[in-house]
C-alpha positions in Angstrom: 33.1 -40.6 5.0 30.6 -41.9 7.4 27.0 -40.8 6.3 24.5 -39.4 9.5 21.2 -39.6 9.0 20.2 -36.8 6.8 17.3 -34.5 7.8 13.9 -33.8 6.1 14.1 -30.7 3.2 13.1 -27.4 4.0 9.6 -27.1 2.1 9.1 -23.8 1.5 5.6 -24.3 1.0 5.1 -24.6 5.0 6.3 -21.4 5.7 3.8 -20.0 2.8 0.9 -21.8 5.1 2.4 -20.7 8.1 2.1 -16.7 6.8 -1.6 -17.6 5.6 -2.6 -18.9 9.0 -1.4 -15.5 11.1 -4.1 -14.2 8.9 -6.6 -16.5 9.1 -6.9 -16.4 5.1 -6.2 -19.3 2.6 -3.6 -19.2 0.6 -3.8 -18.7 -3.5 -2.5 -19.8 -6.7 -1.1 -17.3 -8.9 -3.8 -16.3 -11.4 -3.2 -16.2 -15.1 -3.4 -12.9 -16.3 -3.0 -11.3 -12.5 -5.1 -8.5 -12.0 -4.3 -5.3 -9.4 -7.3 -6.7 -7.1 -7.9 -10.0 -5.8 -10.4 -11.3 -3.8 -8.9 -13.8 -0.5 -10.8 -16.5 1.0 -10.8 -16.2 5.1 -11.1 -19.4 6.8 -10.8 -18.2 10.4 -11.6 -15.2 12.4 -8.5 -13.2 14.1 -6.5 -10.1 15.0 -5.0 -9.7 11.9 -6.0 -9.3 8.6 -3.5 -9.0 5.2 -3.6 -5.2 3.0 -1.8 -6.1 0.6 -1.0 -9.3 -1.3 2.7 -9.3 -2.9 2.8 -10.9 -6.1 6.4 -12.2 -5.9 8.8 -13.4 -8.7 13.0 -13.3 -9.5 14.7 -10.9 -11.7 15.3 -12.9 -14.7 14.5 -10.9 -17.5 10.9 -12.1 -18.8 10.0 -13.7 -15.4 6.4 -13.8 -14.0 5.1 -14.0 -10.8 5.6 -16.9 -9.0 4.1 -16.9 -5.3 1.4 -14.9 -3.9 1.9 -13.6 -0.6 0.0 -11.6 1.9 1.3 -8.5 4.0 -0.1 -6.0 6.5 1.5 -3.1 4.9 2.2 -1.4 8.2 4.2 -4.3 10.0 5.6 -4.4 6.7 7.1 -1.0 6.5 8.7 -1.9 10.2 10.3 -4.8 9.1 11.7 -3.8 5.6 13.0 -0.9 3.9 13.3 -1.2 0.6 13.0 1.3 -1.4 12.9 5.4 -0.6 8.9 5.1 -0.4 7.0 3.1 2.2 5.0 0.9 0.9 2.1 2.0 2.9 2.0 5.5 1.5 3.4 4.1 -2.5 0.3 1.6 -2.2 -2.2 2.9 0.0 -4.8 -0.6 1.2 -8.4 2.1 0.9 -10.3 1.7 -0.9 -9.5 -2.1 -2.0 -8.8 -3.0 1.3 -12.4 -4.1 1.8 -14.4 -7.6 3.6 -17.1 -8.2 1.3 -18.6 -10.4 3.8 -17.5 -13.1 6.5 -15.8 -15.1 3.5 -13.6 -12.9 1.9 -11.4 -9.8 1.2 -10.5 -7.6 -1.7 -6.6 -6.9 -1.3 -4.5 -4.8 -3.8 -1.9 -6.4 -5.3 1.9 -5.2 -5.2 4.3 -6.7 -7.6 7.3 -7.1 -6.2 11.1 -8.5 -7.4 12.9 -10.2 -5.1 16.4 -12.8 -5.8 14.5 -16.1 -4.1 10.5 -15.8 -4.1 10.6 -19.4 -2.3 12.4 -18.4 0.9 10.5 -14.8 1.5 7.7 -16.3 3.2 9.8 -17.2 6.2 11.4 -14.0 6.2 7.9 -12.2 6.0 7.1 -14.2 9.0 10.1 -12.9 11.3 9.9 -9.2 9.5 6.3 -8.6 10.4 7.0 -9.4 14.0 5.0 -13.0 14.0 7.7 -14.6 15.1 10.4 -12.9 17.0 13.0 -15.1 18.7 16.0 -15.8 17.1 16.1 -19.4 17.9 13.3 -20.0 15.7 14.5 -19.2 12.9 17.8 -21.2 13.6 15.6 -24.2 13.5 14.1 -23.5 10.3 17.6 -23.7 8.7 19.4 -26.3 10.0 18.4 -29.2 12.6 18.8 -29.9 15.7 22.0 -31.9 14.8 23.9 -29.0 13.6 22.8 -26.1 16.1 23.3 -28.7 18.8 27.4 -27.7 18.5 26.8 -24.0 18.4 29.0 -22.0 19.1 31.9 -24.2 17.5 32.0 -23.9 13.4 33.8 -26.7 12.3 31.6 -29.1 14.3 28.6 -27.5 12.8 30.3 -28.0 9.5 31.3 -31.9 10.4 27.9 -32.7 11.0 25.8 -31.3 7.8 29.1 -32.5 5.8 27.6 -36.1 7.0 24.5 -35.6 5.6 23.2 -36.7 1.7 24.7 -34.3 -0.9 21.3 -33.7 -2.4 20.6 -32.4 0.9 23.3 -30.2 1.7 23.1 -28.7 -1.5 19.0 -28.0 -1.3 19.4 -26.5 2.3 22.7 -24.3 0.8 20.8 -23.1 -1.5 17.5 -22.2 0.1 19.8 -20.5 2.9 22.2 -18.3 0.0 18.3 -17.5 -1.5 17.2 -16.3 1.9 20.4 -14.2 2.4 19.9 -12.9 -0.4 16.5 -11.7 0.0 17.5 -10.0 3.4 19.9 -8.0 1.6 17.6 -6.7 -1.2 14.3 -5.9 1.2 16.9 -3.9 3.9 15.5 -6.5 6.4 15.3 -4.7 9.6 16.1 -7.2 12.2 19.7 -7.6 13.9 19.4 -10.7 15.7 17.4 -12.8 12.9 19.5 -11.1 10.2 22.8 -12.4 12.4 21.3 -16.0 12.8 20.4 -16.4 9.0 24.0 -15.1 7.9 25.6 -17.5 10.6 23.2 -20.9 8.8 24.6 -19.7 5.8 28.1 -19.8 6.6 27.7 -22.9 7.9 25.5 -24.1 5.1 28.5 -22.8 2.5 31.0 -23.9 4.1 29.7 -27.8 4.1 28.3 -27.5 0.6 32.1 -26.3 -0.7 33.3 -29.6 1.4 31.2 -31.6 0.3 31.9 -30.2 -3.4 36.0 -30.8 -2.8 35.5 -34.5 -1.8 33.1 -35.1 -5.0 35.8 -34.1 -7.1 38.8 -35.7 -5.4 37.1 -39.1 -5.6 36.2 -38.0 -9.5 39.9 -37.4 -10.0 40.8 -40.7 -8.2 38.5 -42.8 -10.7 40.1 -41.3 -13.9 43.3 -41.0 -12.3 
């Protein structure tokens, strides 16, 4: 099969930057033991500043957080709804919510379990109303290559199919992780929540491909 040129990875990381800069704060390791306080360097005046700071990590049993994120509790509770309690009223921001100076905040910290801690900063990014159109987010799942063939499937398919296998599988995976989360927070958004199940069928549907050819040609060599 003739091999296009395959795309950069998704890095995760970005979106985690991304999510730091609309608060003009810096973003943080994960501190060994976490405490229910932390204090958050800002390196730039703006409109918004976090509440909360989500201390994120997977169900596996014995798992620790992995990723700490920051929220405004508010946009929050209108993007997600998890849970019967808003988390608003469950962890109220006073009186930890507090700018000890020009440098820094003290922000509660909310643990919280989610399938794929790598891919919620994006989704934190559309569910708090940052970023709002749908395109957008199209383009932070697959290239240019692949939406450029919307609205027709198996062309979309045909040209991620082309791509590395490493690839396909990394961008499948960060996809099915993202999904995922958007069914465990009740993500609130039709339009985003339509775009990222649509990348994922996509994203499947070339992985499984891709999967079927590896093992023909694996049966072909021991055949």
């Amino acid at each position: 099969m003739e091999r296009s040129s395959t795309p950069p990875p998704i890095n995760p990381q970005s979106h985690l930057l991304a999510l730091c800069d609309y608060f003009g704060i810096s973003p943080m390791q994960v501190p060994t033991p976490l405490s229910q306080v932390l204090q958050v360097p800002i390196i730039r005046s703006g409109r918004h500043r976090p509440t909360h700071l989500l201390a994120l990590r997977n169900p596996d049993p014995g798992s620790v957080a992995q990723m700490i994120v920051p929220i405004d509790s508010a946009r929050y509770d209108g993007g997600f709804s998890s849970g019967a309690h808003r988390l608003s009223e469950m962890y109220p921001p006073s009186p930890t919510t507090e700018e000890l100076s020009a440098a820094s905040l003290m922000l509660r910290v909310v643990p919280l379990q989610v399938p794929d801690p790598a891919s919620m900063p994006l989704l934190l990014i559309f569910g708090m109303g940052f970023e709002t159109n749908p395109n957008t987010m199209g383009a932070n799942l697959l290239p240019g290559a692949v939406i450029g063939e919307f609205p027709h499937l198996a062309e979309m398919v045909n040209a991620m199919v082309k791509w590395e296998a490493r690839e396909v599988t990394a961008r499948h995976n960060f996809i099915s992780g993202l999904w995922k989360n958007v069914l465990a927070t009740g993500f609130q958004l039709p339009e985003i929540h339509s775009v990222i199940e649509s990348a994922r069928g996509v994203a499947g549907r070339a992985y499984r491909i891709q999967n079927h050819h590896q093992l023909q040609r694996q049966k072909s060599r021991e055949g």
